[in-house]
C-alpha positions as CSV (number, residue, x, y, z in Angstrom):
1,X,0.0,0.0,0.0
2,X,3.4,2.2,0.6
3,X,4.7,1.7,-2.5
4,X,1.1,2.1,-4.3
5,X,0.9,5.7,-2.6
6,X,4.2,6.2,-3.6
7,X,4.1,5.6,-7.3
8,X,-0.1,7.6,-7.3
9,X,1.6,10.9,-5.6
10,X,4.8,10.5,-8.0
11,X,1.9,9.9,-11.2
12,X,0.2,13.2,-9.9
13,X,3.4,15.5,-10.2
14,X,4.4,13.9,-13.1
15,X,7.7,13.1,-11.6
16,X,9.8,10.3,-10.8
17,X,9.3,8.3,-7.3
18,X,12.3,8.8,-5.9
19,X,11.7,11.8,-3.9
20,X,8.3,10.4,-3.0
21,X,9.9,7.0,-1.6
22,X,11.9,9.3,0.8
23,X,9.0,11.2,2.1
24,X,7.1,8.2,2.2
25,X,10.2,6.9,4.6
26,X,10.5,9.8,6.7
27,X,6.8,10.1,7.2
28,X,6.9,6.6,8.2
29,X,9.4,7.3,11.0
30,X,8.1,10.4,12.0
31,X,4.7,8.3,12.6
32,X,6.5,5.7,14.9
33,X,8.7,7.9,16.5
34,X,9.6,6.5,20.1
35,X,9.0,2.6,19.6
36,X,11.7,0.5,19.6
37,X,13.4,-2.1,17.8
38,X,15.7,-5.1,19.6
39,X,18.5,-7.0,17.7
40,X,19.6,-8.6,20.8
41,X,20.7,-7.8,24.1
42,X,22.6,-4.6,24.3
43,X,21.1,-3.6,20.8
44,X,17.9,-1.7,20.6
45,X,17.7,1.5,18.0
46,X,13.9,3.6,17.6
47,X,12.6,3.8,14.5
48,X,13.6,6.9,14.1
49,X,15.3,7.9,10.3
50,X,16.5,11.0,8.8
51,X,15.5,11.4,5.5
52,X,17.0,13.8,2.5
53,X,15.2,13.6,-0.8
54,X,18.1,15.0,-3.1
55,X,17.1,16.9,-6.3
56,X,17.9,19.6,-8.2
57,X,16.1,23.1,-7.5
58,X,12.0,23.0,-9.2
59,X,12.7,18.9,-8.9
60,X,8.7,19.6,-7.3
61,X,10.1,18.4,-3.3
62,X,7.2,20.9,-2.2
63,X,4.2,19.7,-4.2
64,X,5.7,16.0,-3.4
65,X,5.5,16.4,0.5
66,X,1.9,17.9,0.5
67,X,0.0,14.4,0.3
68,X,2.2,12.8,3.1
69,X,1.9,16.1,5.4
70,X,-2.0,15.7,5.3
71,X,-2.4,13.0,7.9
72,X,-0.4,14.3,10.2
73,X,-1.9,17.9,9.4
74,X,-5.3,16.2,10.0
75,X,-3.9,14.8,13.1
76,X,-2.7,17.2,15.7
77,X,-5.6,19.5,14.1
78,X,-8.1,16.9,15.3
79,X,-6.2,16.4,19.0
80,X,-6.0,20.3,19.2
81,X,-9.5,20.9,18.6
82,X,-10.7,18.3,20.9
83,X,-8.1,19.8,24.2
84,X,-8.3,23.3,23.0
85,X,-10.3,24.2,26.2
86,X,-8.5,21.9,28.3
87,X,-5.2,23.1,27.7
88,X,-6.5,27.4,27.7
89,X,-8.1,26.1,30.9
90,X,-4.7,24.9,32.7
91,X,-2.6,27.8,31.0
92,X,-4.5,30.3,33.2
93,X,-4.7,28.0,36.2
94,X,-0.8,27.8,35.9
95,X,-0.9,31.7,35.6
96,X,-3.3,32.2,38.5
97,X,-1.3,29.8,41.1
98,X,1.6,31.7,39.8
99,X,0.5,35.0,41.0
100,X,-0.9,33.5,44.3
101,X,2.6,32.0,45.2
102,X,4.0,35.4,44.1
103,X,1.4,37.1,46.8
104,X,1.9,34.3,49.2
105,X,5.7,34.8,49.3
106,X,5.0,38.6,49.7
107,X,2.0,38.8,51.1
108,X,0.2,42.5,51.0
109,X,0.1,44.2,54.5
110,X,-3.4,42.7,56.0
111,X,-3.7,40.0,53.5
112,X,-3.9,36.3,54.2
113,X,-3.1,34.2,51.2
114,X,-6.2,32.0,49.9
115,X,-3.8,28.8,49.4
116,X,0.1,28.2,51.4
117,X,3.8,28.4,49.2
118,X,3.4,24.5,49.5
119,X,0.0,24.0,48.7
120,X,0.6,26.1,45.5
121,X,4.2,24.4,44.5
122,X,2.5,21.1,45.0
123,X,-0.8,22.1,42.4
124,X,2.2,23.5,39.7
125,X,3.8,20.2,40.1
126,X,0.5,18.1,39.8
127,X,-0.8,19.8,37.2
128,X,2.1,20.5,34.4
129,X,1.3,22.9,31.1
130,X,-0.7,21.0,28.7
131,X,0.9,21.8,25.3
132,X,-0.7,21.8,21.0
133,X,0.0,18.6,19.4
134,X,2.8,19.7,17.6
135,X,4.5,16.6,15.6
136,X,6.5,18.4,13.6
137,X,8.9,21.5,12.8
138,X,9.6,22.7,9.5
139,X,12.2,25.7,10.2
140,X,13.5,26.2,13.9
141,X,16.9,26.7,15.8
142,X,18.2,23.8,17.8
143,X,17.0,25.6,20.9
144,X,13.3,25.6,19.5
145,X,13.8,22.3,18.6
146,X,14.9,21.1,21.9
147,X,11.9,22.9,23.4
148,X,9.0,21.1,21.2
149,X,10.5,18.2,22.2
150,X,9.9,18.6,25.3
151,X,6.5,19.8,25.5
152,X,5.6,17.0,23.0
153,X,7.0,14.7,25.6
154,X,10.5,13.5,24.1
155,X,9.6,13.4,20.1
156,X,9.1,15.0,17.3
157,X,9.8,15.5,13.7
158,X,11.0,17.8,11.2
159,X,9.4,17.9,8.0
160,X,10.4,20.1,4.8
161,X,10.3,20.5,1.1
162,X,13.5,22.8,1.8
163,X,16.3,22.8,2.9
164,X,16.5,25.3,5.8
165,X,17.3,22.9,8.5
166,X,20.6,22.0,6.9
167,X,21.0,25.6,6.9
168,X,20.4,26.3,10.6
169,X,22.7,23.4,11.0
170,X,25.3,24.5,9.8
171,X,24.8,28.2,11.5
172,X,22.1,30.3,10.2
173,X,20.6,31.3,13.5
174,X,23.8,30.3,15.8
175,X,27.3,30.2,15.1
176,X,28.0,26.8,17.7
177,X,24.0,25.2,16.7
178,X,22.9,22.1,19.5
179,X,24.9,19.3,17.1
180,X,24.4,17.1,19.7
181,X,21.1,17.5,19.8
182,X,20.7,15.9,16.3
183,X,23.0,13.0,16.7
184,X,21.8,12.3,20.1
185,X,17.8,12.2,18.9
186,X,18.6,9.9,16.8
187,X,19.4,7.4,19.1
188,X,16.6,8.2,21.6
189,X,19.8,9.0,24.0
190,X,19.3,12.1,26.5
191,X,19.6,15.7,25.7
192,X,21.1,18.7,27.7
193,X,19.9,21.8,26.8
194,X,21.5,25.1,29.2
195,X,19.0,28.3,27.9
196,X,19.9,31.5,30.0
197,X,16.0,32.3,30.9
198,X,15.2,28.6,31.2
199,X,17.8,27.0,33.2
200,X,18.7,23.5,32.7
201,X,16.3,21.2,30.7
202,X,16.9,17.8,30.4
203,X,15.5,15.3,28.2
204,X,15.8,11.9,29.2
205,X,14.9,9.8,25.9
206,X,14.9,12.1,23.2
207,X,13.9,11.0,19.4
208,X,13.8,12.9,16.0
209,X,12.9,12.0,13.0
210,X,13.9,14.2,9.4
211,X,12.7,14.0,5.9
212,X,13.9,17.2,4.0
213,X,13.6,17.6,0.4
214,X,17.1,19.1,-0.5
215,X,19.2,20.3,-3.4
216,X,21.9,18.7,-4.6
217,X,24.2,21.6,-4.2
218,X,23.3,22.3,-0.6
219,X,23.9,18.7,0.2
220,X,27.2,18.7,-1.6
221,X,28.2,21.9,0.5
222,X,27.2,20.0,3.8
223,X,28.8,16.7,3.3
224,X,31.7,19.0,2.5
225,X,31.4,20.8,5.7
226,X,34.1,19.3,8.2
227,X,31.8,20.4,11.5
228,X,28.8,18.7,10.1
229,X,30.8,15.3,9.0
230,X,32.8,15.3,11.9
231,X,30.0,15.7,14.7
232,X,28.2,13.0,13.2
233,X,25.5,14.6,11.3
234,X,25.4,13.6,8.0
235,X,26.5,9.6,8.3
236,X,23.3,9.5,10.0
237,X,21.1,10.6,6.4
238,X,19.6,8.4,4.5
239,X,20.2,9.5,1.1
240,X,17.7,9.2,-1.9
241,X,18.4,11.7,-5.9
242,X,15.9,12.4,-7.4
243,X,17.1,11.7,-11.3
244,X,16.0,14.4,-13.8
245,X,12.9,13.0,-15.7
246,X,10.5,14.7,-18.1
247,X,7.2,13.7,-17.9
248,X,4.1,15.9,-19.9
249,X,2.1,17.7,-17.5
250,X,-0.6,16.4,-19.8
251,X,-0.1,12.5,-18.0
252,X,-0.9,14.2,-14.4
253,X,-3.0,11.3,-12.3
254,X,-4.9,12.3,-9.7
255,X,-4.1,10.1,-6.7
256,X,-6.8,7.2,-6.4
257,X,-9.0,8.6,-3.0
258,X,-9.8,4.9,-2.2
259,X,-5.3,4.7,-2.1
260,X,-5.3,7.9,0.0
261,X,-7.7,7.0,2.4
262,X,-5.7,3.5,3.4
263,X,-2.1,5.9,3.3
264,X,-3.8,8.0,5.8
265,X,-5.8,5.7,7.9
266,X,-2.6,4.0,8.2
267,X,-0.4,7.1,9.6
268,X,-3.5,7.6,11.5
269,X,-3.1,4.0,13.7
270,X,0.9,4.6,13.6
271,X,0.2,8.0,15.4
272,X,-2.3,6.6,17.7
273,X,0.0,4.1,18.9
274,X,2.6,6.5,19.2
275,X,0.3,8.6,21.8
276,X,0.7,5.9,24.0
277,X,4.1,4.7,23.6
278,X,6.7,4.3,26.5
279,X,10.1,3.2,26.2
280,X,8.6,-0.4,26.4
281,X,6.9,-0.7,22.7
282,X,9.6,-2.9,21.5
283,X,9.5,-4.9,18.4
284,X,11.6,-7.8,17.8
285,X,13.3,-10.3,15.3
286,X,12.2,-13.4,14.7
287,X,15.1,-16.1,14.1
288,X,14.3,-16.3,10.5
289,X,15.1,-12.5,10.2
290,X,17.9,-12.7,12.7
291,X,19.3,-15.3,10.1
292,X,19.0,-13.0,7.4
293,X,20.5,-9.5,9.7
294,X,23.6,-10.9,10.7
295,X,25.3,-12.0,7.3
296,X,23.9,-8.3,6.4
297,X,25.8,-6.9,9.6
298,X,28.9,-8.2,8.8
299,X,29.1,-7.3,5.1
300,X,28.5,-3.8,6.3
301,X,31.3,-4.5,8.5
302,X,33.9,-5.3,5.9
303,X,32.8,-3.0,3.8
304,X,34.1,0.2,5.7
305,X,37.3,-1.3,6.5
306,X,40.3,-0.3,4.6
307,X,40.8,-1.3,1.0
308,X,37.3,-1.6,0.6
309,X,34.0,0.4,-1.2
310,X,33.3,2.1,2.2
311,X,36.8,2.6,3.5
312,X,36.2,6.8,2.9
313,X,32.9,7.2,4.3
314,X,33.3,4.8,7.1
315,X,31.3,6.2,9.8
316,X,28.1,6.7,7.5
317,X,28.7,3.2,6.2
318,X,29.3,2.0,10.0
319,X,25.8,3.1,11.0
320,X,24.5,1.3,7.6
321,X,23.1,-2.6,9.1
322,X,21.4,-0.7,11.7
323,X,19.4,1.9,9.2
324,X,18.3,-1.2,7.6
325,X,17.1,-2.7,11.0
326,X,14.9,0.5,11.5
327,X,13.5,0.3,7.7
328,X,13.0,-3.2,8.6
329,X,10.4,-2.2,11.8
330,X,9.2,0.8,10.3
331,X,7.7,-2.0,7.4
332,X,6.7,-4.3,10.2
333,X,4.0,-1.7,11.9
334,X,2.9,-1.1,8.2
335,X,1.9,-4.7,8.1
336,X,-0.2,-5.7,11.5
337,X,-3.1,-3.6,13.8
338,X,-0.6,-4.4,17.0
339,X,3.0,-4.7,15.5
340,X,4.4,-6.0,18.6
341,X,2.1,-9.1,18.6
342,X,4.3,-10.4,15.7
343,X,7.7,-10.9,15.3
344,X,9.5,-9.2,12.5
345,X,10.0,-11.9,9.7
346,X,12.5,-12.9,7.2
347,X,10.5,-11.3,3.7
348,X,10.3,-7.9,5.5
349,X,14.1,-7.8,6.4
350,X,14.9,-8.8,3.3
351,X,12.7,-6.3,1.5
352,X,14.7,-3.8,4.1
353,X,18.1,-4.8,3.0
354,X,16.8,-4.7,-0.5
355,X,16.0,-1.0,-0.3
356,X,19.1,-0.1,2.3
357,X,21.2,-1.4,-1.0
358,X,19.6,1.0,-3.5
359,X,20.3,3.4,-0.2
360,X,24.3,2.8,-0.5
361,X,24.4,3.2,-4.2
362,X,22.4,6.5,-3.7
363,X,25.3,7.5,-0.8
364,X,28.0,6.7,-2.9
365,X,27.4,8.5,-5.3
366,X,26.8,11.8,-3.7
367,X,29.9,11.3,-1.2
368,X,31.7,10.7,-4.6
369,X,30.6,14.0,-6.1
370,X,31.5,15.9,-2.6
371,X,34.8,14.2,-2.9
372,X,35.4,15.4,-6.0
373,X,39.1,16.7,-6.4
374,X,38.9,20.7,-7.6
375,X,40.8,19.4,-11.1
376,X,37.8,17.2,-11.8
377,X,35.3,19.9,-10.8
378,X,37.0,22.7,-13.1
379,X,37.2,20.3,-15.9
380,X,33.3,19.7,-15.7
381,X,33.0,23.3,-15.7
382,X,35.1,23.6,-18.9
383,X,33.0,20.4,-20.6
384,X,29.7,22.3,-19.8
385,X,31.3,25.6,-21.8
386,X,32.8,23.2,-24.5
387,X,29.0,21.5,-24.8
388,X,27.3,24.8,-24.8
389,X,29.4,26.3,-28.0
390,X,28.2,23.3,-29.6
391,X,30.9,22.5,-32.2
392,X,33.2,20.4,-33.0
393,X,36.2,22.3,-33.4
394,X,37.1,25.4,-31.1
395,X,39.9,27.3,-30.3
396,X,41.4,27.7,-27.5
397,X,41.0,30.9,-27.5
398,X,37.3,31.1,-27.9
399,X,37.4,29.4,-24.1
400,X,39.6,31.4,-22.9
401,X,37.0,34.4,-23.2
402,X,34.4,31.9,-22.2
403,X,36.2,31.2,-18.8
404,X,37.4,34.8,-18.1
405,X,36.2,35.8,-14.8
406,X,36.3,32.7,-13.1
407,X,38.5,32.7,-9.9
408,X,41.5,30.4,-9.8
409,X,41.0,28.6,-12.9
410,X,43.9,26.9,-14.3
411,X,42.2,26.2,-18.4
412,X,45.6,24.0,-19.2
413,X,44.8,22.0,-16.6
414,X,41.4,21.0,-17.1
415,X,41.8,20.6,-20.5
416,X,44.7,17.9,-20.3
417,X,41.8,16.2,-18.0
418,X,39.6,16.5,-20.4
419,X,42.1,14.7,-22.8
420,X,43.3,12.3,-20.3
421,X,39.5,11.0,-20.4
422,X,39.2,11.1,-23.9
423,X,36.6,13.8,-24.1
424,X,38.7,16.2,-26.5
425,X,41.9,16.0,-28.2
426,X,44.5,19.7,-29.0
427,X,45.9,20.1,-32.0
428,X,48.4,22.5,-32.5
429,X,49.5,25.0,-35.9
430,X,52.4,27.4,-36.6
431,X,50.8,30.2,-39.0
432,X,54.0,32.1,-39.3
433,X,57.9,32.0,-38.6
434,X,57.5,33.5,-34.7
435,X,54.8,33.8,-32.6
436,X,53.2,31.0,-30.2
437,X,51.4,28.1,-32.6
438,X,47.3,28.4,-32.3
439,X,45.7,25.4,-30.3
440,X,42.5,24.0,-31.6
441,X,40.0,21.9,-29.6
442,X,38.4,18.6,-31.6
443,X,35.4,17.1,-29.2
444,X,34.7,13.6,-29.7
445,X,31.6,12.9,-30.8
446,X,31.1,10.0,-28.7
447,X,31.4,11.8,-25.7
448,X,27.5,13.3,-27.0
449,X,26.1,10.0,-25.1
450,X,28.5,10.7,-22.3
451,X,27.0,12.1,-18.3
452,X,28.7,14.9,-16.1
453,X,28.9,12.5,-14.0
454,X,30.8,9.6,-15.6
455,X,33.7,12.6,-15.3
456,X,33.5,12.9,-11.7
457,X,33.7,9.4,-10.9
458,X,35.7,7.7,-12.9
């Protein structure tokens, strides 16, 4: 029914279902934030997953996420309607025994306090702010973040077509943003938050989930930046591009209403279980899918050690088995009304490990392109001049004019890249008896079938 959605939101932007498989996937995690999955003694994850769809900018990541935002939308709407009165009603309790403690403490001359300093600490302790269902975020600082979660009671998501939150992560509102906060949410570990006006708060199991739509630049630039790889951030993304696909506006579907109304009746029972979930709503393997996880585990293992395809991104690779044990139970509560009366089974790991494959090849290749050394990246720039002039012959210096301006740019060097890889070949031509000879550019006409991105890979 996932995959059904999937494919009927993709049909109705006319775009490819990449980017609506990640949303689907964050949405999914975002719904079952706070259970819990067990491996085996000393190994239990949540189900939490962060989530970046990857696509060029107008690649439709905001028209994409509107389907899978209704549910929830519908949701907290639905809860906030039903308390509204409820929680108005304690806010101005909480500010009236407020101001009696305050009159209590320092009592007017002939007045006698309705209620003692203890009776009144003991109703502000019994009868805690009731807060809007709030399950997601779209743009706030780590400090607002830490906040929601607490008044949501330990989870919440973030949620956006955009992608601000990278930006506030790497500084927008703060030059030294909560990292921890991130990495730590994603393992349902505690959070320490120190806010001047607040005090201390303390979360003891915090968990976030992310989906993000996000361009491939800005993704580029933050697996780039040191802070962000070193503190732990980006290993922890789940990476899905969006490939560039035409498809006439003409062929737009509207998504099947009887296929909506199962997606969202769906995220509606994944919610309502989350309402009620404590730190005990574990899910576990059954022995056929432990069979099946542990050959998984330790190819993930050898694959980040050195000499092998994972040896350079080792710590996103490192955290790889267990982001396929998390697909694996985010599936499972797809598939039963009470997920924990059921053990997780051998076809749905496998359909996890399946997907957490397409995941690596996805990784890769982004964590390729980041990678890429600046040679490579200036000679890309010089192919997309070369393919823009759209001849076969040029002269050299036709792209010298065409490159003036850039900063730094060495055009010898990218062009003997450019012939190293078969893309061009230089010819040179004495016209007179002194002077330097004139350097002509032949493209090879092969190189029409040719990607950008067999260049930066190779």
């Amino acid at each position: 029914m996932i995959e059904e959605f999937t494919r009927a939101v993709a049909d109705n932007v006319c775009l490819h279902h990449n980017l609506a498989a990640a949303f689907a996937l964050g949405i999914l995690a975002i719904a079952n934030t706070k259970k819990l999955v067990n491996v085996r003694a000393g190994w239990t994850e949540p189900l939490c997953l962060y989530v970046a769809g990857v696509g060029r900018s107008g690649s439709g990541k905001t028209p994409m996420l509107k389907p899978y935002r209704r549910p929830i939308d519908t949701h907290q709407r639905d809860f906030n309607d039903l308390h509204g009165v409820d929680i108005r009603n304690r806010a101005d309790d909480i500010k009236n025994w407020e101001a009696q403690k305050a009159r209590a403490i320092n009592p007017r001359k002939g007045e006698k306090p309705i209620h003692t300093v203890a009776e009144l600490n003991n109703l502000l302790e019994n009868n805690p702010p009731l807060f809007k269902k709030c399950l997601y975020l779209g743009d706030a600082t780590s400090e607002a973040i830490t906040d929601a979660i607490i008044e949501q009671g330990g989870k919440l998501g973030l949620l956006s077509g955009e992608p601000t939150m990278f930006d506030i992560l790497a500084g927008m509102y703060s030059e030294r943003p909560n990292l921890d906060l991130v990495t730590n949410a994603y393992d349902g570990d505690p959070v320490h938050s120190r806010r001047k006006k607040d005090g201390q708060k303390d979360i003891e199991h915090a968990y976030l989930s992310i989906a993000l739509g996000v361009q491939t630049e800005r993704v580029l630039e933050m697996l780039a930046n040191k802070r962000l790889r070193d503190s732990g951030v980006m290993p922890r993304f789940c990476y899905i591009v969006q490939p560039e696909l035409y498809i006439d506006d003409e062929n737009a579907k509207p998504i099947p209403a009887d296929v909506e109304a199962q997606f969202n009746g769906l995220i509606y029972r994944l919610l309502n279980a989350s309402e009620n979930a404590t730190d005990n709503y574990i899910l576990y393997l059954s022995d056929e899918a432990q069979k099946v996880f542990r050959p998984y585990i330790n190819m993930c293992k050898w694959r980040v050690m050195e000499d092998n395809e994972w040896e350079y991104w080792a710590e996103w690779g490192s955290k790889h088995a267990g982001r396929a044990l998390r697909i694996a139970a985010n599936f499972h509560t797809c598939l039963h009304l009470d997920p924990r009366e059921k053990l997780i089974d051998s076809t749905t790991m496998q359909a996890a490990i399946a997907l957490s494959e397409q995941l690596a090849e996805h990784a890769t290749y982004l964590f390729r392109k980041a990678e890429t050394p600046s040679s490579i990246k200036d000679a890309l720039y010089l192919w997309g001049k070369i393919k823009a002039i759209n001849a076969t012959e040029i002269s050299k210096s036709e792209l010298t004019r065409k490159v003036q301006g850039k900063v730094e740019f060495k055009l010898n060097d990218s062009l003997a890249v450019l012939v190293e890889r078969g893309y061009i070949r230089v010819t040179y031509s004495q016209t007179g008896n002194a002077g330097r000879p004139s350097e002509t550019i032949f493209v090879n006409p092969e190189t029409n079938v040719l990607k950008k991105a067999e260049l930066s890979v190779r």
